[in-house]
N, C-alpha and C positions, 0 to 999 in steps of 0.2 A: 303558233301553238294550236289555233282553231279551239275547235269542241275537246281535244286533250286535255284542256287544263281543266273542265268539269270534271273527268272520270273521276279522279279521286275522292270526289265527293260524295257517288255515289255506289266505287266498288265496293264500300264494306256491306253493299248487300248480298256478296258473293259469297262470303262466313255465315251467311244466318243456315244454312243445313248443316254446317261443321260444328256448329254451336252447341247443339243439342245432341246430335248424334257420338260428338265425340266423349261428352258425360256419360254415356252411355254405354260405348264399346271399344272405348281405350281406356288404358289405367291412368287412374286421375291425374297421374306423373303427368307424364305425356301429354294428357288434355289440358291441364293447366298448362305448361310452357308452351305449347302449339296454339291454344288460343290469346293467350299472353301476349307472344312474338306477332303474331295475325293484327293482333289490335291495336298496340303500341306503332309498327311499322304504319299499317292506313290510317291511323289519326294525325301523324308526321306528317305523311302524302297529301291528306286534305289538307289540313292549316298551311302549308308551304304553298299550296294550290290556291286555296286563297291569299294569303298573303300576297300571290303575284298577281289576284286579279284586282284585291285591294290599291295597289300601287295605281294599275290605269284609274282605279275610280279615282285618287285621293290627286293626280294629276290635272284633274276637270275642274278642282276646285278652286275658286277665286282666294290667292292671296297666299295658296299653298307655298312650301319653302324649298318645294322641288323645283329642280332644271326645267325652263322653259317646256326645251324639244322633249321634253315626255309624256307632254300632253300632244304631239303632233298626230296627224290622222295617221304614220305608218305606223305608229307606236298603238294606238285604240286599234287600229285594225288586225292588232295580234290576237285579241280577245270580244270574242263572236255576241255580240248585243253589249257593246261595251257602255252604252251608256245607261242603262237597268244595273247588269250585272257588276260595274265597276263600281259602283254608290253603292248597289247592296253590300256590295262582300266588306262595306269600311263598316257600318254596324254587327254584322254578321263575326268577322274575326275582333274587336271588340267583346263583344261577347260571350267567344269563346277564352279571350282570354284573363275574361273578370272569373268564366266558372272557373278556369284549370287552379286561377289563383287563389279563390276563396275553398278550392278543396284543397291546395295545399295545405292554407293558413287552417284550416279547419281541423285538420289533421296534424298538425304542429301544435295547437292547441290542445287537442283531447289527449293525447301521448305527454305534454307538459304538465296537463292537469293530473291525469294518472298519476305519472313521477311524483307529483307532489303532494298527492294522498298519500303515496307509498312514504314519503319522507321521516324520517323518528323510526322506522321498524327495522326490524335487522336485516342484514343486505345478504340472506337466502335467496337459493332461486324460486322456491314455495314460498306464497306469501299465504298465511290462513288468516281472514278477517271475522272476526268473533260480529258477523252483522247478519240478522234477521230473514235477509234477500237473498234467496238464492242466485248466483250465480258463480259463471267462471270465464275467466280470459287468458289469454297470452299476451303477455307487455313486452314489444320488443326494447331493446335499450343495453347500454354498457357491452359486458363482451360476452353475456348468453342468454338474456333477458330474463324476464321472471315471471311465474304460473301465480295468479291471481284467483283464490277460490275460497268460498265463504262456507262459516260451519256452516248455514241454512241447508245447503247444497249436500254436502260432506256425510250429515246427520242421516240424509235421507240414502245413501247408496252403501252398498255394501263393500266389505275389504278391498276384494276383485277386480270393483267397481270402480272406486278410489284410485288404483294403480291405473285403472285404462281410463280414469279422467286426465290422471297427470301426465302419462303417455301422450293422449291426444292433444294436451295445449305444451306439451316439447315438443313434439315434433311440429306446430307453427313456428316455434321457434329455429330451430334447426333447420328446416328448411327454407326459411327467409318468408312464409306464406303473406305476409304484410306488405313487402313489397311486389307481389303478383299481384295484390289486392289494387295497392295504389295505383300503380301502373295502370288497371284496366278501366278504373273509375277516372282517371283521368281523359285515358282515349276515350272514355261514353260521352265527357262532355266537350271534348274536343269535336267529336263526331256521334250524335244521337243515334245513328244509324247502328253502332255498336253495342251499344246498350245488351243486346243479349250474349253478347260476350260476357259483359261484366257480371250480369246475372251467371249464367254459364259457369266463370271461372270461380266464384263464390260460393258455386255448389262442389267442384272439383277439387279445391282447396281443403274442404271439410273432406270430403271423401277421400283425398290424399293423407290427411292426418289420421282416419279412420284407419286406413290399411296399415300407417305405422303402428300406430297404435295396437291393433291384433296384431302384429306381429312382437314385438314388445314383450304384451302379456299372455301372448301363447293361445288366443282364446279368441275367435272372430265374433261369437255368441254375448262373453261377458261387454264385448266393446259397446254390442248393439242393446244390451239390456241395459246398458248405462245411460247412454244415451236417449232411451226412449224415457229413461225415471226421471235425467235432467230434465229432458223438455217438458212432462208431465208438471212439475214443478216451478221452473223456471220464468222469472218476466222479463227476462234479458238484461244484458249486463249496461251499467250507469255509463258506459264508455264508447259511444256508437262507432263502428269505422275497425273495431279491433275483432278479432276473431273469438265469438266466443263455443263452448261447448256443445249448447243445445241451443244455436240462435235460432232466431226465425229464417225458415227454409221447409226445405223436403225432407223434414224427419224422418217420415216412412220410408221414403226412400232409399235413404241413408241405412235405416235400419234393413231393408231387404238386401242392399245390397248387401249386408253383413251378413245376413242371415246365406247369400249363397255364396257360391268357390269364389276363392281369392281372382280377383284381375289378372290376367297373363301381362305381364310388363315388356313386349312385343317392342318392336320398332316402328317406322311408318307404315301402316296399314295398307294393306292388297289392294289396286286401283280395281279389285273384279270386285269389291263389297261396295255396299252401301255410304261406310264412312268413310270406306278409302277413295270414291271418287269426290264425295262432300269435299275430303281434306285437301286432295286433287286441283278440286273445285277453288276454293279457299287461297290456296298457294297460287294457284294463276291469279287471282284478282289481285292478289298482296305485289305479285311480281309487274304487273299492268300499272299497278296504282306507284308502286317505285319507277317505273319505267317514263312514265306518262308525267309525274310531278319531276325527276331529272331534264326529261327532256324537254318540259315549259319554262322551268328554272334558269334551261341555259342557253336555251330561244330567247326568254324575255332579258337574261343579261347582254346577248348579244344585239339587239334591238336598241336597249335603254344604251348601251353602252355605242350605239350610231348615232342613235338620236343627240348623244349629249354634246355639244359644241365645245371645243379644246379652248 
């Protein structure tokens, strides 16, 4: 395997220009499932990658309930400073997999507790909450989920405004945007090194619901004056992890971008631009980091699988 089974540890810094770039000059479509696909794929690459170099370290250890011959010197000499990096990567993947787990659980949690605020109201997909605090969410669940928004909120925007709130937390729904979410906050803590993915595709998501939205209610202006009264307002919603209206982000942003021409909803971008060599960029390290964790996967099974006596 050698120094291969590191790369995947360290390709996903091959995404930090596609990161930013593609929030910016792709439509959010696009940018969200391109960096989606990019992160989920290398944070697989890394944990399998560790996970193989876990095995040499957990082999060294007295009392372990592995095969002898897998702690034998041809088996450590697959993996280059094996006895550092075999002991690290057993706290290391650990770890990784108390975060992946406590954001599951974390997330199964706040969607259970939601549900169960909602519980006793009528099973609308609008739910209006006669409560104080402004805010607004999208609750995925059942078979189209349900738009959560409070008079506080409501009182404050106009007709127009109203339609392109509820526009914008349907189409989270509609297009699954929960699950982009999950998915990317999972690869961050699989692999830290993504993390601006995750930020990335949290702004892309919003911006994706934005563009339904104007399109919806006709109006790319009223979308952006709504959203700038929600955030003006807004302390954000009691429900972390869920998407809400005017969360904390790049409001402005958001807002200019409404303010100019719709996104061209284009295919993969020109390798002669900017973000089409970023994306370029991006795609080779995704394809290095699959390539590089298969091929130490089935070097170390072929190893382990000599080393182990019949």
């Amino acid at each position: 395997m050698g120094v291969f089974v590191f790369l995947p540890l360290v390709l996903p810094l091959t995404a930090w220009p596609v990161a930013r770039l593609a929030e910016q000059h792709l439509h959010p479509r696009a940018a969200t499932r391109l960096l989606s696909g990019v992160a989920v794929v290398m944070a697989v690459c890394s944990t399998v990658c560790l996970g193989l170099v876990m095995v040499v370290g957990t082999a060294q250890l007295p009392g372990n309930p592995l095969p002898d011959g897998w702690s034998d010197p041809e088996v450590r000499a697959a993996v280059p400073y094996d006895e550092v990096a075999g002991k690290a990567a057993i706290p290391a993947l650990v770890a990784v997999l108390a975060a992946c787990g406590r954001t599951l659980w974390r997330h199964g949690r706040v969607r259970r507790g939601a549900h169960r605020a909602l519980a006793g109201l009528p099973g609308t997909e609008v739910v209006v909450l006669p409560d104080g605090v402004p805010y607004a969410y999208a609750l995925p669940g059942g078979r189209r989920g349900r738009v959560v928004v409070t008079t506080a909120l409501l009182d404050g925007l106009e007709p127009a405004e109203r339609r392109a709130l509820f526009a914008h937390e349907r189409a989270h729904l509609t297009a699954g945007h929960h699950r982009f979410l999950l998915a990317v906050r999972l690869a961050a803590r699989a692999n830290p090194f993504l993390r601006p993915l995750r930020t990335a595709v949290s702004y892309t998501t919003e911006r994706w619901a934005d563009e339904d939205a104007a399109q919806a209610v006709g109006s790319r202006r009223t979308v952006a004056r709504a959203i700038g009264k929600a955030a003006l307002v807004s302390r954000g919603t009691p429900v972390p992890t869920l998407a809400g209206f005017a969360a904390a982000g790049p409001v402005p942003r958001r807002g200019a971008a409404l303010l100019g021409p719709a996104p061209v909803g284009r295919g993969w971008p020109s390798a002669f631009t900017a973000v089409g060599l970023a994306a370029w960029g991006a795609a080779a390290g995704t394809a290095v980091s699959a390539m590089s964790s298969a091929n130490s996967a089935v070097s170390m099974f072929l190893i382990l699988y000599a080393a182990t006596p019949l």
